[in-house]
N, C-alpha and C positions, 0 to 999 in steps of 0.2 A: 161040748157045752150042754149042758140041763137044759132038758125043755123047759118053755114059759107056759104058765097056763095062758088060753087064747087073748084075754083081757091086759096081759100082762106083755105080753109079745106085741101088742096092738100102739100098747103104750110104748117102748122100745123103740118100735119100728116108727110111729111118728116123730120119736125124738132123733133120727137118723144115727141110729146104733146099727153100726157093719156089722156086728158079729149077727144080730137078731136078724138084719135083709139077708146076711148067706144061711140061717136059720131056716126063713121064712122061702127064700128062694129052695133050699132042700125038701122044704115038708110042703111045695105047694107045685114043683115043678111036674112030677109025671101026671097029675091030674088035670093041669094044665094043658098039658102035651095031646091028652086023650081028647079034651074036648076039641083043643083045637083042629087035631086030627079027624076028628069027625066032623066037622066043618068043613075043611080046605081039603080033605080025602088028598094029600101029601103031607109025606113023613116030613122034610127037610124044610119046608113052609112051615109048618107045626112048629118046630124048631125053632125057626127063623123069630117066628111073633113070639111066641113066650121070653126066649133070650130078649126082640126090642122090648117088650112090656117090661121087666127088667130093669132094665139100661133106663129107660124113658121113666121109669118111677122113680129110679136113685139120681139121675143128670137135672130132673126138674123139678125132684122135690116134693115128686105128688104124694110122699106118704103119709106128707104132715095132712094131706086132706081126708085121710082115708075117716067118714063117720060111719061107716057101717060093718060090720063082720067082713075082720081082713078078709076070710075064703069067697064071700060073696062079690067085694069089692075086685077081687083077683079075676074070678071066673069070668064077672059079667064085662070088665075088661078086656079080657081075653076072646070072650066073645064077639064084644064089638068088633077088636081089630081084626078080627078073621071075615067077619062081614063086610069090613071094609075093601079087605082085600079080594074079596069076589067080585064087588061091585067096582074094584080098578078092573078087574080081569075082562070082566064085558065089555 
């Protein structure tokens, strides 16, 4: 598939086009991974949240909300749920 320029994939991806979420899950996943990992300092947790953020954007539809730079919207995301997940841990 041809990339999308960012504006173009943003739009796509709130109109729940599969091809553009396995697009956007390709071109967003190891950077995800990284941060997560550097949060949760485990690999298979890393894993774990990226794959539900994922799932959890495509089952509930949250892409139609996305107003800000997919990358921004992804990470900070991503980031949350890994804070979350420290503060179940304690």
């Amino acid at each position: 598939m041809e990339k999308y320029p960012d504006q173009l994939l943003l739009a796509q991806f709130r109109k729940g086009n599969v091809g553009v979420f396995e697009q956007v899950y390709k071109t967003y996943y190891k950077s995800l991974i990284a941060e997560a990992y550097l949060l949760l300092q485990n690999e298979q947790e890393a894993e774990d949240q990226v794959q539900g953020l994922f799932i959890e954007i495509w089952d509930k539809k949250l892409y139609r909300n996305v107003q800000i730079a997919l990358r921004s919207y992804l990470h900070r995301s991503i980031h949350n749920r890994c804070l979350n997940v420290l503060d179940k841990q304690k």
